[in-house]
C-alpha positions as CSV (number, residue, x, y, z in Angstrom):
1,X,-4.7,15.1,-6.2
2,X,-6.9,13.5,-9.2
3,X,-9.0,15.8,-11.0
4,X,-12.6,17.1,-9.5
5,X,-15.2,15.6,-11.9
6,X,-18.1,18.2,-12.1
7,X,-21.2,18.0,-13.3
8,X,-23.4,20.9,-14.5
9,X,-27.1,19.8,-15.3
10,X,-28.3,22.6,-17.0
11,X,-31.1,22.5,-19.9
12,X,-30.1,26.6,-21.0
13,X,-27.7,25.2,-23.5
14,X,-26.1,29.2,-23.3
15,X,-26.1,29.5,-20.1
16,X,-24.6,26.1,-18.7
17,X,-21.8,26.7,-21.7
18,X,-21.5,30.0,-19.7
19,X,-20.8,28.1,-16.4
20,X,-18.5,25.4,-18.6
21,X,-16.4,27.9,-19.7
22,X,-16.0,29.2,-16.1
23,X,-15.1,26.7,-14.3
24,X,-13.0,24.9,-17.0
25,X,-10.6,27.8,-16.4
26,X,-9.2,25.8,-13.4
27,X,-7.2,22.8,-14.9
28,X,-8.0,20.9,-11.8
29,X,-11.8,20.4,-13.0
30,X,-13.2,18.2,-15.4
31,X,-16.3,19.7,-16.4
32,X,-19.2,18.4,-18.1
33,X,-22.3,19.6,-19.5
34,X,-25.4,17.8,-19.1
35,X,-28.7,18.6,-20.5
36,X,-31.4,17.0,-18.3
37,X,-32.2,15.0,-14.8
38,X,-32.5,11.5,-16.7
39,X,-29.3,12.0,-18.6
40,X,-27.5,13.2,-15.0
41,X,-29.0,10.2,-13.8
42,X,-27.1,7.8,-16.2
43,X,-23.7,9.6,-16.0
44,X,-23.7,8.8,-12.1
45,X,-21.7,5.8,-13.2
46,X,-18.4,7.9,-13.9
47,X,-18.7,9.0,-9.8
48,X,-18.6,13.3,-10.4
49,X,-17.5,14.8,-7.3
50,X,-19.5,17.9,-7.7
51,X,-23.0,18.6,-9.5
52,X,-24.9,21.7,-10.0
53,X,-28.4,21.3,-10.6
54,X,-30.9,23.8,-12.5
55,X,-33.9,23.7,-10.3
56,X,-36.8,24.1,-13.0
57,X,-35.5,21.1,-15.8
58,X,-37.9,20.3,-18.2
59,X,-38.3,16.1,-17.1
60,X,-37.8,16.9,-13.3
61,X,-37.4,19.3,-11.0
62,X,-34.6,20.5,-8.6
63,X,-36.1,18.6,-5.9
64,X,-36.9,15.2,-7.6
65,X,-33.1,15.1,-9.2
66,X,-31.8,15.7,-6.0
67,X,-33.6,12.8,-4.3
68,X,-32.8,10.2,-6.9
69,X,-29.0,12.0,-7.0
70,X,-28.5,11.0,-3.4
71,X,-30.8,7.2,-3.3
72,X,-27.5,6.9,-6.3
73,X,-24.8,8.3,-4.7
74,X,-25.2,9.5,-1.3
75,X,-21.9,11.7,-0.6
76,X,-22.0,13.2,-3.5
77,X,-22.1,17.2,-2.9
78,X,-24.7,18.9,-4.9
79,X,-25.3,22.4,-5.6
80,X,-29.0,23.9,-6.9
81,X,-29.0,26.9,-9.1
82,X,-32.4,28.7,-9.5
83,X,-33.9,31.2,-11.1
84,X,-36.4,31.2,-8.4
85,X,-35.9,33.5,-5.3
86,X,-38.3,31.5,-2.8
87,X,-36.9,31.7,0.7
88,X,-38.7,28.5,1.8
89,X,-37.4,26.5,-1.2
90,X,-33.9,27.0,-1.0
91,X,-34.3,26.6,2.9
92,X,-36.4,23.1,2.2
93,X,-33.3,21.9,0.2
94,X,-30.9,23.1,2.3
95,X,-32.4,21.1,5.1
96,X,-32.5,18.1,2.6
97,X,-28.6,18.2,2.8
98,X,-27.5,20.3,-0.4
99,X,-24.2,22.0,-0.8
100,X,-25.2,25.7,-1.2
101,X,-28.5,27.2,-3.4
102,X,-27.1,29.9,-5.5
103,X,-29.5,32.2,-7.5
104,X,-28.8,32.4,-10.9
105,X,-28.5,36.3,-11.1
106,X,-24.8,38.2,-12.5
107,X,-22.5,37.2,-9.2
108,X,-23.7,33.1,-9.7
109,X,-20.4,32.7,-11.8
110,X,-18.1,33.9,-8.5
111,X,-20.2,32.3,-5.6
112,X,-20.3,29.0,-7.2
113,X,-16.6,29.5,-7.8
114,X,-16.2,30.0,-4.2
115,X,-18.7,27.5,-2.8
116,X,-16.2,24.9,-4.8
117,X,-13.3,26.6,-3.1
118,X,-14.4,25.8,-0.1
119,X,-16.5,22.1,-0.7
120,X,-12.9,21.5,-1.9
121,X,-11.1,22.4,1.5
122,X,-13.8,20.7,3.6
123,X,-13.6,17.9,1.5
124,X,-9.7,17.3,2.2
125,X,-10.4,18.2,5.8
126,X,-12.6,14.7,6.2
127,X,-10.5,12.7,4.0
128,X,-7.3,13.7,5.9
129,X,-9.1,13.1,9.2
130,X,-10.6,9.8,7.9
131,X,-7.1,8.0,6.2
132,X,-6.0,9.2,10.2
133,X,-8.5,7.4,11.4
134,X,-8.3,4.1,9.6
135,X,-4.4,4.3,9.3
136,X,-4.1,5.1,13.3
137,X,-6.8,2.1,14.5
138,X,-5.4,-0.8,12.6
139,X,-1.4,-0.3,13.5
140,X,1.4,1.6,13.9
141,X,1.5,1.5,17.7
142,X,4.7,-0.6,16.4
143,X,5.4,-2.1,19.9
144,X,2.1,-4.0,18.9
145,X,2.3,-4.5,15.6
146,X,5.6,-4.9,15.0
147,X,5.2,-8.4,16.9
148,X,8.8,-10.4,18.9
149,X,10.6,-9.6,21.4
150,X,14.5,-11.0,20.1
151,X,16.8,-8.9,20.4
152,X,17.7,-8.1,16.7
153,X,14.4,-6.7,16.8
154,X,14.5,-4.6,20.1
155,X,17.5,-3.0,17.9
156,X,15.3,-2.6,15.3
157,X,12.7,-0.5,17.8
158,X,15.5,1.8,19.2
159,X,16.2,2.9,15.5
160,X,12.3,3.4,14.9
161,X,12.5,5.7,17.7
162,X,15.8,7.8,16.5
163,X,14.1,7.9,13.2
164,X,10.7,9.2,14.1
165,X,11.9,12.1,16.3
166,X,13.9,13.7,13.6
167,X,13.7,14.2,10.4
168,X,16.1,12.4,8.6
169,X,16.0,10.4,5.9
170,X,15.5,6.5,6.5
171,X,16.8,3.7,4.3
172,X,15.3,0.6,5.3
173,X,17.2,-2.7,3.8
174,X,16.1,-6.4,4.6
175,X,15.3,-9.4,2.6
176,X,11.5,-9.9,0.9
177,X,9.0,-10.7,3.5
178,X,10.8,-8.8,6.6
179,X,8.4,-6.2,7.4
180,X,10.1,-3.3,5.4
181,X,6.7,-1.2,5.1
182,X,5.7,-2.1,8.4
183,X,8.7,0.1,9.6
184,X,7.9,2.6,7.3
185,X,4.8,3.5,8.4
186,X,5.9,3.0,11.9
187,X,8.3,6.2,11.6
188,X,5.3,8.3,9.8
189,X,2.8,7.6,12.4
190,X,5.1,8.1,15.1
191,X,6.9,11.3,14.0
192,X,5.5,15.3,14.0
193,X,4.3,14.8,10.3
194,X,1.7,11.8,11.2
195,X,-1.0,14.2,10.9
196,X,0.1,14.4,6.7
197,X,-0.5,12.4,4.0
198,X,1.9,8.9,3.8
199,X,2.5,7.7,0.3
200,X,3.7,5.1,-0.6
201,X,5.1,4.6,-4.1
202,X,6.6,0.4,-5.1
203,X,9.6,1.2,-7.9
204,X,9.2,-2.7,-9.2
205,X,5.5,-2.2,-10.2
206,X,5.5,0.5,-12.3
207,X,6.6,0.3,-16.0
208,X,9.8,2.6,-16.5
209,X,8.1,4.1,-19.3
210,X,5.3,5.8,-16.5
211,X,7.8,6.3,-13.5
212,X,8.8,10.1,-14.3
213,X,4.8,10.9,-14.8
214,X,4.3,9.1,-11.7
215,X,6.3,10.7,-9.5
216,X,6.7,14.4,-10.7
217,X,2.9,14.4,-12.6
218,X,2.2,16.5,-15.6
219,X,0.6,19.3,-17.1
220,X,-2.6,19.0,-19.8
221,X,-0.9,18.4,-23.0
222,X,2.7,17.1,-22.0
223,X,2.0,14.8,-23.9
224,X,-0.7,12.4,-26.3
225,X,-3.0,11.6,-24.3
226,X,-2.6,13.7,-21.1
227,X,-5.5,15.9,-21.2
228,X,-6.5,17.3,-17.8
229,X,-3.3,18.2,-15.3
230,X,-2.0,15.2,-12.8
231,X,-0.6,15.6,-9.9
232,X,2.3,13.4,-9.3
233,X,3.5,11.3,-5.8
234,X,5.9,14.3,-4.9
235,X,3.3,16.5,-4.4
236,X,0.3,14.2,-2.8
237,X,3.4,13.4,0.0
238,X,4.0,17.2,0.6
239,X,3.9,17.5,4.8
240,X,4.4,14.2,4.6
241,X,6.4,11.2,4.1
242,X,7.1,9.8,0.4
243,X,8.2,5.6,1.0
244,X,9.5,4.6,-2.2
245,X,9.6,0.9,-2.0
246,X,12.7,-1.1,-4.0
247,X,14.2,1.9,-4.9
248,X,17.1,-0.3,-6.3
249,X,15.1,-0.7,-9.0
250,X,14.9,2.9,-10.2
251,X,15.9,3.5,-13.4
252,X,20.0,6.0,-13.7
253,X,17.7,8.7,-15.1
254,X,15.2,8.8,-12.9
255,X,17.7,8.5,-10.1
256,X,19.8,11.8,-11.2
257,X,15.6,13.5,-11.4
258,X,15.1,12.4,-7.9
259,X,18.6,13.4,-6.8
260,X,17.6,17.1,-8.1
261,X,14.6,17.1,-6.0
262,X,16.0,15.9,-3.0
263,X,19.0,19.0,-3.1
264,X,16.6,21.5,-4.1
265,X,13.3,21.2,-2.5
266,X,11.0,21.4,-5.8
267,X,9.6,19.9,-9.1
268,X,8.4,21.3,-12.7
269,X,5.5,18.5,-13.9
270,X,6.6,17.1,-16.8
271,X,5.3,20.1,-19.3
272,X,5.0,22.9,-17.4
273,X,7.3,25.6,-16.2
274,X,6.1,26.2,-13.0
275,X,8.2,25.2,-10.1
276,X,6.5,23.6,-6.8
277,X,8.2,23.9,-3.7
278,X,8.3,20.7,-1.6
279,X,9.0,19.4,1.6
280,X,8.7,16.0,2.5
281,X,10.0,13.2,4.8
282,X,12.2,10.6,2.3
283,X,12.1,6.9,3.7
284,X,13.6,3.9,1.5
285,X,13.3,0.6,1.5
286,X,15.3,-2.5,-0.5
287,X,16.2,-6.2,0.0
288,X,19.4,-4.7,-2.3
289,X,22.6,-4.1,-1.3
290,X,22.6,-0.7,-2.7
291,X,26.9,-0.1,-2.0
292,X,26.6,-3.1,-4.1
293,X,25.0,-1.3,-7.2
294,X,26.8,1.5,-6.6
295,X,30.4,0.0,-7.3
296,X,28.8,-2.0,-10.1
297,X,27.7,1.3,-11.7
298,X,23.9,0.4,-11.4
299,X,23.0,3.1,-8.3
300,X,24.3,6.6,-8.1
301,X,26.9,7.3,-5.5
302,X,25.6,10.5,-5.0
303,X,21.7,9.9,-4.7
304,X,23.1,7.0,-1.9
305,X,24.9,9.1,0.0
306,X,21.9,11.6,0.1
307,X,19.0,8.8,0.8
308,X,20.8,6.2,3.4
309,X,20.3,8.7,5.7
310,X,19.8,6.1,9.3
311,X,20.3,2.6,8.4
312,X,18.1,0.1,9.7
313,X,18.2,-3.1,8.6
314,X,15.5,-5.8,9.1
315,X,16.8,-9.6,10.4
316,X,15.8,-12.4,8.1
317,X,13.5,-14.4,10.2
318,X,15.9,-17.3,10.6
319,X,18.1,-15.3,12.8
320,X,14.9,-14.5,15.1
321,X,13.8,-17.6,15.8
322,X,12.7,-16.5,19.8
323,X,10.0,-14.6,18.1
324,X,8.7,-17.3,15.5
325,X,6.5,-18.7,17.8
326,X,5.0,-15.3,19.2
327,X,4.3,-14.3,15.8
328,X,2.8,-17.5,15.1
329,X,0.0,-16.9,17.8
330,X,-0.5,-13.2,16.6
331,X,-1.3,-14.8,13.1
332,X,-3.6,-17.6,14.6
333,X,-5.5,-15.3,16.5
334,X,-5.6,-12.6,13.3
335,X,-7.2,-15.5,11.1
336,X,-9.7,-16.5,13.9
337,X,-10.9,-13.4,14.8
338,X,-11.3,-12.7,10.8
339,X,-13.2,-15.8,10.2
340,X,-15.1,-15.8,13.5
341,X,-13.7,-19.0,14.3
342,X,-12.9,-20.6,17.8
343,X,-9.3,-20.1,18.7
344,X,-6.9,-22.7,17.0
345,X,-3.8,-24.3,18.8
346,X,-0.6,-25.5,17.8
347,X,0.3,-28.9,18.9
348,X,4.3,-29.6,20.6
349,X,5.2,-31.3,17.9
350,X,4.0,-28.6,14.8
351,X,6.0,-26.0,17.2
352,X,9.2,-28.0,16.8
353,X,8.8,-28.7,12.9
354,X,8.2,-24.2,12.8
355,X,11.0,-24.3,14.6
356,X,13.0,-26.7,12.2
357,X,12.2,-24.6,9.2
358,X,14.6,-22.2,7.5
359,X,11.6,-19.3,5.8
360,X,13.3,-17.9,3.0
361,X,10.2,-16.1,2.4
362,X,10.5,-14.8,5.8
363,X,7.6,-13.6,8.2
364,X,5.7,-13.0,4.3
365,X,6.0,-16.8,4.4
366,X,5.4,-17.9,7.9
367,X,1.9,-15.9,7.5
368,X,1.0,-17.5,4.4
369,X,1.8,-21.2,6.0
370,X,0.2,-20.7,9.3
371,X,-2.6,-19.8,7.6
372,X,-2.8,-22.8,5.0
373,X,-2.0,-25.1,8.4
374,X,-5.1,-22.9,10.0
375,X,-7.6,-24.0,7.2
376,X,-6.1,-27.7,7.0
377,X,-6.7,-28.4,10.8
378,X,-9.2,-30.8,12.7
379,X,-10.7,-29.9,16.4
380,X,-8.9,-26.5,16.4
381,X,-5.6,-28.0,16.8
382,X,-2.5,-27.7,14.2
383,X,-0.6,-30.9,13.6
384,X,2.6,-31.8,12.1
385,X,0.6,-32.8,8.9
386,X,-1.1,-29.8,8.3
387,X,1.6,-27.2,8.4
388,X,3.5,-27.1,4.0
389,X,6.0,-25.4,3.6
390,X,5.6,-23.3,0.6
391,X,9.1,-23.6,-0.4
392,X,9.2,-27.2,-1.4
393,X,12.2,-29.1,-1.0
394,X,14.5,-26.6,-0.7
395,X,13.6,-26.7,3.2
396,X,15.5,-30.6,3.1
397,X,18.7,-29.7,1.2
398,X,19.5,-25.5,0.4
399,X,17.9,-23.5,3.3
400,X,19.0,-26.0,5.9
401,X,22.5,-25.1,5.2
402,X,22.0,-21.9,7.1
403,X,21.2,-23.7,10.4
404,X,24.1,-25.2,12.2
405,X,23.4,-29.0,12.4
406,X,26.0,-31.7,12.9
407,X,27.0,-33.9,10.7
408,X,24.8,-37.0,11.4
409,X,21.6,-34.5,11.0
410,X,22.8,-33.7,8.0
411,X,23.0,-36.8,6.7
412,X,19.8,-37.6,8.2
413,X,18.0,-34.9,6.0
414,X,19.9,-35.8,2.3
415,X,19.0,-39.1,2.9
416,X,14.8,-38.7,3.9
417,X,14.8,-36.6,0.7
418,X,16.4,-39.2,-1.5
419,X,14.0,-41.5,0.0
420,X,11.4,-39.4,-0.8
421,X,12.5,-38.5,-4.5
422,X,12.6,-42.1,-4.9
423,X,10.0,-43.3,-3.5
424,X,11.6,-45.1,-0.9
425,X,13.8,-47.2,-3.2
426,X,16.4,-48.2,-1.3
427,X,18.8,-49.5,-3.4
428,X,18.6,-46.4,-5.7
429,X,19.3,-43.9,-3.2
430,X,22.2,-45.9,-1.7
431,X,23.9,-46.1,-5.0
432,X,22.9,-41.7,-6.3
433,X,24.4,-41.8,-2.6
434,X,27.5,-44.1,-3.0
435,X,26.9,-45.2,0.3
436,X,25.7,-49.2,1.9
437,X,22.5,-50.1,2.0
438,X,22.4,-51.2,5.1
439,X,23.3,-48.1,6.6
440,X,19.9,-46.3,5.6
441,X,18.2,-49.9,6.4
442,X,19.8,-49.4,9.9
443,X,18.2,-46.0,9.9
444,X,14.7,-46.6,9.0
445,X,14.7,-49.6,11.2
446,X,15.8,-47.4,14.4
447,X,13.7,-44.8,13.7
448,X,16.1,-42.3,13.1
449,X,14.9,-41.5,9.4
450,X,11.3,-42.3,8.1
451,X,10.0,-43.1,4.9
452,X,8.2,-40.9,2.7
């Protein structure tokens, strides 16, 4: 968890150093000290999590600061701490919405100790039941969300299934743009630990020099800079399930860490001594060939053997052509309903050039050019010239040469990108070619190539 930022406005300089020193005993807190309403007011910026209020400040009172507090930053818990013992005051605030009202007598130190205790725990309560919430209404019924009904990806639903009624470790492998996370999150949500935190960490985006903080978290003082205690990925996953994302990209040090972890169920924070017990659901994901890197000395054969756990592996989009077209619609009818547009078509002839194309990018791709072709359409209707592929000519020569095409298509496709390269220069493309003239004449007169 990140650290709970409390303020403590309190004009008794002894006193609220009193309270400081208290509650700066828990390393979790960031505690600061704050001498009147109007500077409270300013600080309100750095979002506190927590404030404790003296009721009788010398600019405003408990009452005034609490109003202007919550017209700021309404969420915000806040605590009043008064000298005064009026019943119908701390009832009046109460009924305003304030945490607790604590009289400022020789047990204040404890029962504001345990009024954060217990903010604290009510505090994760919501958050937990509103990540639930949001994570639960938007997906991860995957029959829905997972969209096609090919069979490579019935397959693919069969293993979700396995996977989320056990607790085995998953390793999910597929190219970039196959839905990698999507299955991730479609094991959580559908396994006995949904009701626990999901964390999901992407090796490739963070700077090897931060991983090992990142993951295991440290103590105050580990190191320069470090000063308040963090708690690392490990830990926020705990009753959970920890996705770490490209894990082919993890550093050999970090890998024999991780390994550790995995075999014995616990952490130290980089500084401390303490050892935290753990117990988390591992799921993996990588468009690697991680037997690969291990024979070529760049993955550990041990931490493999310990994370492949069930295999599923994601098809490329080329090989699921039956679902192209369904996805298609489910993007259409995503952008229209985001935009609160009419519903857009796709014309016969922009389903067959889809169809036609290769997607390295894969369903990542698809979404992006359906989208691009959704903006560039007249009268809610896609044509041919509105759909670009975002690949560039790679479509007419190196992706094509994973779709079986005879010969004569073949040809066909080299020689409209020549054309195109060349601006329909005939003569230059039949000699880069080495082949007659007439025979790409023959073509464009018949129809059976175009011009660019």
């Amino acid at each position: 968890m990140l650290d709970f930022k409390i303020f403590i406005v309190e004009d008794d300089k002894w006193y609220g150093n009193l309270l400081h020193h208290f509650l700066s005993q828990n390393p979790d807190y960031e505690v600061t000290l704050i001498g009147s309403g109007k500077e409270c007011l300013a600080q309100l910026h750095r979002k506190p999590d927590l404030i404790t209020i003296d009721f009788g400040l010398p600019d405003m009172n408990g009452e005034e600061l609490y109003r202007k507090i919550k017209q700021a930053q309404p969420n915000v818990p806040v605590i009043i701490i008064s000298a005064q013992e009026k019943i119908t005051t701390a009832v009046d605030l109460l009924k305003m919405g304030a945490e607790d009202y604590l009289v400022k007598d020789e047990n204040t130190q404890q029962l504001l100790w345990k009024a954060i205790i217990r903010l604290r725990e009510n505090q994760s309560l919501k958050n937990e039941i509103t990540q639930l919430k949001a994570e639960l209404k938007t997906r991860y019924d995957y029959s829905t969300s997972i969209v096609g009904k090919s069979p490579a990806l019935q397959a693919v639903f069969r293993l979700i299934d396995k996977a989320a009624g056990s607790m085995i470790n998953v390793s999910i492998t597929g190219e970039t743009g196959t839905g990698k996370e999507l299955v991730a999150k479609a094991v959580h949500y559908n396994s006995n630990r949904s009701g626990h935190p999901y964390v999901a960490v992407n090796m490739a985006a963070i700077p090897k020099e931060l991983v090992e903080s990142e993951l295991f978290g440290y103590e105050k003082g580990a190191f320069t800079g470090a000063q308040n205690r963090k708690t690392g990925r490990f830990e926020e996953a705990n009753g959970g399930t920890l996705f770490l994302d490209e894990i082919g990209e993890m550093d050999l040090n970090i890998q024999s860490k991780l390994l550790r972890v995995l075999q014995e169920k616990e952490l130290i924070r980089l500084g401390g001594n303490s050892k935290i017990k753990l117990d988390f659901r591992l799921v993996v994901a990588t468009h690697k060939n991680l037997a690969d890197e291990v024979k070529k000395g760049n993955f550990r054969e041990d931490l493999y053997y310990r994370i492949v756990g069930l295999p599923i592996a994601l098809p490329p989009l080329r090989e699921r052509k039956d679902d192209l077209l369904l996805l298609t619609q489910f993007f259409l009818a995503n952008y229209c309903k985001e935009n609160k547009i009419p519903e857009i078509r796709v014309s016969p002839a922009s389903r067959e050039k889809l169809l036609s194309y290769n997607y390295p990018g894969n369903i990542r791709e698809l979404k992006s050019v359906i989208e691009l072709a959704a903006v560039m359409s007249e009268n809610n209707v896609i044509e041919p010239d509105d759909i670009t592929f975002l690949s560039g000519n790679n479509h007419d020569v190196d992706t094509v040469l994973n779709t079986e095409l005879t010969l004569r298509e073949y040809t066909r496709l080299i020689i409209r990108n020549y054309l195109k390269r060349y601006n329909d220069n005939v003569l230059l493309v039949a000699e880069k070619l080495d082949i007659g003239k007439s025979t790409i004449y023959k073509m464009l007169q018949t129809g059976e190539i175009e011009g660019a």
